[in-house]
C-alpha positions in Angstrom: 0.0 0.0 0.0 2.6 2.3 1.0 3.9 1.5 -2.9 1.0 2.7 -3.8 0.7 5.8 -2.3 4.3 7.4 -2.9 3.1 6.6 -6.7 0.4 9.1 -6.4 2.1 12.0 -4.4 5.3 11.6 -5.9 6.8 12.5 -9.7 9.6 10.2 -11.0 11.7 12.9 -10.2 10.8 12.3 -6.4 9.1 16.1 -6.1 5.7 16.3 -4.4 2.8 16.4 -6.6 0.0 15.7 -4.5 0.0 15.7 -0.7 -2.5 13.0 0.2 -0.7 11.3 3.5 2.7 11.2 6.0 2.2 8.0 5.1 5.5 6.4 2.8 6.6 10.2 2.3 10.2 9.8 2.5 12.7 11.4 5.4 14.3 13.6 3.0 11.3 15.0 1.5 9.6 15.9 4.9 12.5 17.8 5.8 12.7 19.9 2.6 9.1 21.0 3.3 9.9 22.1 6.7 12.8 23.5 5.4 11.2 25.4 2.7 8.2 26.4 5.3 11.5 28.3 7.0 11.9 30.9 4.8 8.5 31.7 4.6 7.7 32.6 8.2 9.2 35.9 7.7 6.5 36.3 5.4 3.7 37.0 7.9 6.3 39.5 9.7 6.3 41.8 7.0 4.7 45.0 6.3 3.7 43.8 2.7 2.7 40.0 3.9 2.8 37.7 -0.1 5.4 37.0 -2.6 4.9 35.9 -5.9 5.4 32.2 -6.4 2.1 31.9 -7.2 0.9 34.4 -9.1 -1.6 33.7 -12.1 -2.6 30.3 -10.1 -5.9 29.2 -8.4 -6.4 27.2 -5.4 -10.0 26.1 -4.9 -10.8 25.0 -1.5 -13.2 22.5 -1.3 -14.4 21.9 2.6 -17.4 19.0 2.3 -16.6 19.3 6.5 -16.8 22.2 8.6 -13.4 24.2 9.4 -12.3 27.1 10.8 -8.6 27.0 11.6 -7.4 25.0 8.4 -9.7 26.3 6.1 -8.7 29.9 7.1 -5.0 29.2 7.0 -4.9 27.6 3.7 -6.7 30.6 2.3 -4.0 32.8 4.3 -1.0 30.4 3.0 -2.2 30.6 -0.9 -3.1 34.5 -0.9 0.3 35.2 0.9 1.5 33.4 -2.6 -0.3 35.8 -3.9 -2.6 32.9 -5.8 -6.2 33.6 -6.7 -8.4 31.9 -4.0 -11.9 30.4 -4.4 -13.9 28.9 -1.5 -16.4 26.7 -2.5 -19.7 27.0 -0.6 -20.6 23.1 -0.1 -23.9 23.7 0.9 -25.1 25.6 -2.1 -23.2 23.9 -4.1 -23.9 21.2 -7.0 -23.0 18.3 -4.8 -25.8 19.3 -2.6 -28.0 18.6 -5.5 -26.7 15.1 -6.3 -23.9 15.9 -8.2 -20.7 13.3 -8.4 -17.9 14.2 -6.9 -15.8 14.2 -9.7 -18.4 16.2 -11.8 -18.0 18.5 -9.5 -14.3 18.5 -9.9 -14.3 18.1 -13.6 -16.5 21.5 -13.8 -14.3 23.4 -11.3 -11.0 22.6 -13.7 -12.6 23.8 -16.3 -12.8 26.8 -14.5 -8.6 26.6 -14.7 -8.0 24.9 -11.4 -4.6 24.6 -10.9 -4.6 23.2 -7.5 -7.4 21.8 -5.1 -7.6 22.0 -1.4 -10.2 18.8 0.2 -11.6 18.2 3.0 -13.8 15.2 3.1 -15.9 13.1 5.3 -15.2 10.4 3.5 -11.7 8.5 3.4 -10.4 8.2 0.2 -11.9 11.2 -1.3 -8.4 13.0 -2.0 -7.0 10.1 -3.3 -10.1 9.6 -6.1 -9.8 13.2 -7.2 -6.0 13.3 -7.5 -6.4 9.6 -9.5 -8.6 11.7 -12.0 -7.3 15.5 -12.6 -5.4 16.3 -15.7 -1.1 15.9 -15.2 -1.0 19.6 -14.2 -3.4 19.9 -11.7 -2.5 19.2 -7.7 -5.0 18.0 -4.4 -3.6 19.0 -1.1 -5.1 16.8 1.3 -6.7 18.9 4.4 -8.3 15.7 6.0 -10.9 12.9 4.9 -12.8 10.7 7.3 -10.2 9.3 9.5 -7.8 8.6 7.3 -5.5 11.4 7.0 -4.7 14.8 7.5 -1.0 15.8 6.8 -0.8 19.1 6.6 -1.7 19.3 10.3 1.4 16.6 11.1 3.7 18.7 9.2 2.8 22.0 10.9 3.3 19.7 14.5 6.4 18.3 12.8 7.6 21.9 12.2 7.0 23.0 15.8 8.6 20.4 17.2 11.7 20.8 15.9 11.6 24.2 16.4 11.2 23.7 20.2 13.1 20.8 20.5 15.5 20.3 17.5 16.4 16.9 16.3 13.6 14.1 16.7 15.8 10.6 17.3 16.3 11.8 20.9 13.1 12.8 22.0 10.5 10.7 23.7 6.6 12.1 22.3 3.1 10.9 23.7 0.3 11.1 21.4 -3.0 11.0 23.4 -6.4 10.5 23.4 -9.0 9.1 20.7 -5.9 7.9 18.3 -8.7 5.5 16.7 -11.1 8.4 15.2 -8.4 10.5 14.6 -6.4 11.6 11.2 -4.0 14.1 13.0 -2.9 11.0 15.5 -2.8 8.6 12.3 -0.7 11.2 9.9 1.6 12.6 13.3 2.6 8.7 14.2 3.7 7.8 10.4 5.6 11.3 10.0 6.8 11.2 13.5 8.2 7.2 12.7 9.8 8.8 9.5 11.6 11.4 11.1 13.1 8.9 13.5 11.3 9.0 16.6 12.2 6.0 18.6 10.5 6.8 21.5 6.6 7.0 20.9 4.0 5.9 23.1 -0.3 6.0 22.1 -1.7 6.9 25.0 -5.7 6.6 25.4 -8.5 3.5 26.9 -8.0 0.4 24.8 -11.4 1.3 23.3 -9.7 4.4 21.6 -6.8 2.8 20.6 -6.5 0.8 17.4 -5.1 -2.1 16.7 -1.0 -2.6 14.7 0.4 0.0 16.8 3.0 -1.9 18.2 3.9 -3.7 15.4 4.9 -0.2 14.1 7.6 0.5 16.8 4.5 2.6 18.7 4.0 2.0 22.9 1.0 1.6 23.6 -0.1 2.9 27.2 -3.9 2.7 28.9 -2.7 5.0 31.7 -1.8 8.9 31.1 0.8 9.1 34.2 2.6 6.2 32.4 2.0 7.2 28.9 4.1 10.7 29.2 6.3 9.8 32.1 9.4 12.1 30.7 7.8 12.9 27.7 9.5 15.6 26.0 6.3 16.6 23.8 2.7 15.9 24.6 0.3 15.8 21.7 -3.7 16.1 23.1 -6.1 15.1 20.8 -9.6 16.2 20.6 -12.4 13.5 21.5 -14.1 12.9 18.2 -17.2 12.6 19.5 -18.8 13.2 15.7 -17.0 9.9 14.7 -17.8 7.6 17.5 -20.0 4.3 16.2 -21.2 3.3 19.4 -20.5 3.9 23.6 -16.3 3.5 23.6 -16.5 6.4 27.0 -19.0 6.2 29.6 -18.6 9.6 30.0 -16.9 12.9 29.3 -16.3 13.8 32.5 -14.9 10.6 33.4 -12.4 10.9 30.5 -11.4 13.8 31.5 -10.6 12.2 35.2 -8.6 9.9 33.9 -6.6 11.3 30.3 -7.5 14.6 31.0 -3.9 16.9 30.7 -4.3 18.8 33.6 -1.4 20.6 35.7 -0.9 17.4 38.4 -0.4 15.2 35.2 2.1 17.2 33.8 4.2 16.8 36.2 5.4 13.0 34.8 6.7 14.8 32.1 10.2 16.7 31.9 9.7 19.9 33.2 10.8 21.4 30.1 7.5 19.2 28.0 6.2 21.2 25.5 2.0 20.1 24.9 0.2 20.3 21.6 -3.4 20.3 20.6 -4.5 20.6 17.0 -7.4 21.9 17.8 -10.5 23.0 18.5 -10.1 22.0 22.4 -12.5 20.2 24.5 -11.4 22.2 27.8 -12.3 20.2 30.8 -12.5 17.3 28.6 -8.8 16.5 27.1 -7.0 19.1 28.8 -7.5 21.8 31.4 -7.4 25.4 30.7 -4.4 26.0 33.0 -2.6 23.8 30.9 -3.7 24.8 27.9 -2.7 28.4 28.5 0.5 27.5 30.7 3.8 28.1 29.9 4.6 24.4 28.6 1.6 24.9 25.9 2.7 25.7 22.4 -1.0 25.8 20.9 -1.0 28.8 19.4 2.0 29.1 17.7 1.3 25.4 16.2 -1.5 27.7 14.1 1.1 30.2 13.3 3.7 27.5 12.0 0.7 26.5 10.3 0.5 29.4 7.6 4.1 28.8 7.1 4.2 25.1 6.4 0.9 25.5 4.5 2.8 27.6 2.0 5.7 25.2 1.8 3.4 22.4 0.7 1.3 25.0 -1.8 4.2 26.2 -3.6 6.1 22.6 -3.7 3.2 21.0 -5.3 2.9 23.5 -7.9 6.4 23.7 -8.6 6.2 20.0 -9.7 5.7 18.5 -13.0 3.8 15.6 -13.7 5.5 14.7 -16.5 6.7 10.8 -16.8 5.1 10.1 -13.4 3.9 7.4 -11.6 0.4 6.3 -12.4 -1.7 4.1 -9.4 -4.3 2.3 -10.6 -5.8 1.9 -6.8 -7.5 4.2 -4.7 -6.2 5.2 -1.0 -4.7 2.5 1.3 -7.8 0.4 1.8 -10.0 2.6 0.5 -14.1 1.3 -0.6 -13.6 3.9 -3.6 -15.2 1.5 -6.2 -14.1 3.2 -9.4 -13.9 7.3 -10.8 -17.5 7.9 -11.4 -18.5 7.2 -8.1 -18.7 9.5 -5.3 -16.1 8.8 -2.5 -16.3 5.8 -0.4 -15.6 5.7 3.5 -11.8 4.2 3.7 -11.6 1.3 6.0 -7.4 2.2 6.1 -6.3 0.9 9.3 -3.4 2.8 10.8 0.2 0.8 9.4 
């Protein structure tokens, strides 16, 4: 599978054309995007806040979820690359008529599409769009079902390292509801590919899926022992939306037992930084004091955002599809049954 997917993101040339996962994107690459997302956070400092790398091009973002935060910063990365920016409205849209998916896509790059942001509710939806566009044409991934979302692991893979420098060394805890979630799924595979030998899933077993430790992961049921010198914390929100069935009796019980609060944080080195991709649940996966303590680097995660956002924006449309790989499968395990459909829910297991 992993094959399968470098194929589809991936020219022959190695260069990014589509960023649809963490998953099989190779060490060297992941570091040229946080490299190249380097040079652009001077961007937001400056008086006149764009450059042109991507002028004359459109980005379409296409959110079939709700979003604030990513949608918002993808709009801010693309017109800070001075790119003309078009935010679909989902709801009034054609595909709230019945329209296919990939009508809807085929229409939109007639309109001279040159790259697509997606969100999607179902997993495997990126993957189906980028199988389909014209050679010239890119799809950014900004999360489907819970399959993937890598922009999100690059921006937490960016502010790591710029708190804590080199990942080999470091020992991270990713908790809470890892099986619902696409930001625990894309973190572990980047955070395996930069090295990390030291991570540990920390959640109840009915939020933890299954393969992790045949991937090199820890898995821990209890938070004191999960991020016991943990140099970074990363909180996840309870997906409550994506829950089949009662896997918590309770928030409030949750929170008593993984919630981050300040008595917690004292298992971990006292100089742990905590994440959170956001939105928080306060009082449910981590308590305000934490949240807004010293140790939290939540908001400039968003900041970093923009940054690395732009990185992946003007990497994709630098590339050229020329001579590239061509997958003839959807996303790892993904129920996409062929390119007329609309997207199927992917059944990808994380490894």
């Amino acid at each position: 599978m992993q094959v399968l997917t470098e194929s589809l993101q991936l020219n022959r040339d190695g260069a990014l054309h589509h960023l649809l996962s963490t998953e099989g994107l190779p060490r060297p690459l992941i570091e040229r995007i946080l490299t190249t997302a380097d040079g652009f956070i001077a961007v937001g400092t400056r008086e006149v806040k764009s450059v042109p790398l991507l002028r004359g091009r459109s980005v379409f973002n296409l959110f079939f979820e709700n979003s604030t935060r990513t949608r918002t910063t993808f709009e801010i990365a693309s017109k800070r690359l001075s790119a003309d920016v078009y935010n679909l409205n989902i709801a009034a849209s054609s595909t709230a008529k019945g329209e296919s998916l990939l009508d809807t896509i085929d229409n939109l790059t007639a309109m001279q599409a040159d790259i697509f942001v997606v969100r999607h509710s179902q997993g495997g939806a990126p993957y189906l769009i980028a199988r389909h566009l014209a050679p010239h044409v890119h799809v950014v991934n900004a999360g489907d079902g819970r399959h993937a979302h890598p922009t999100q692991a690059l921006l937490d893979l960016y502010t790591i390292r710029h708190y804590k420098g080199a990942f080999p060394s470091l020992s991270v805890a990713v908790v809470g509801d890892i099986l619902n979630s696409r930001v625990a799924r894309s973190d572990i595979h980047a955070l395996l590919a930069m090295g990390v030998t030291d991570l540990r899933a920390v959640g109840p077993l009915t939020l933890l899926p299954t393969g992790l430790e045949q991937m090199g992961v820890r898995v821990c049921t209890r938070l004191e022992e999960g991020i016991r010198n943990a140099d970074v914390i990363i909180m996840l929100r309870l997906q409550s939306e994506r829950m089949r069935g009662a896997l918590l009796p309770s928030a409030q019980e949750y929170f008593r037992n993984y919630g981050l609060t300040p008595q917690a944080l004292r298992h971990a080195k006292p100089d742990c930084i905590v994440m959170h991709p956001g939105p928080m649940n306060r009082g449910v996966e981590i308590d305000s004091t934490v949240a807004d303590g010293p140790h939290s680097v939540i908001l400039p995660q968003v900041s970093f955002g923009i940054a690395v956002r732009m990185a992946v924006l003007s990497m994709v449309a630098s590339s050229q599809r020329s001579g590239s790989h061509r997958a003839e499968a959807a996303a790892p395990g993904s129920t996409v049954p062929h390119a007329r459909a609309n997207a199927g829910e992917s059944t990808a297991r994380l490894g």
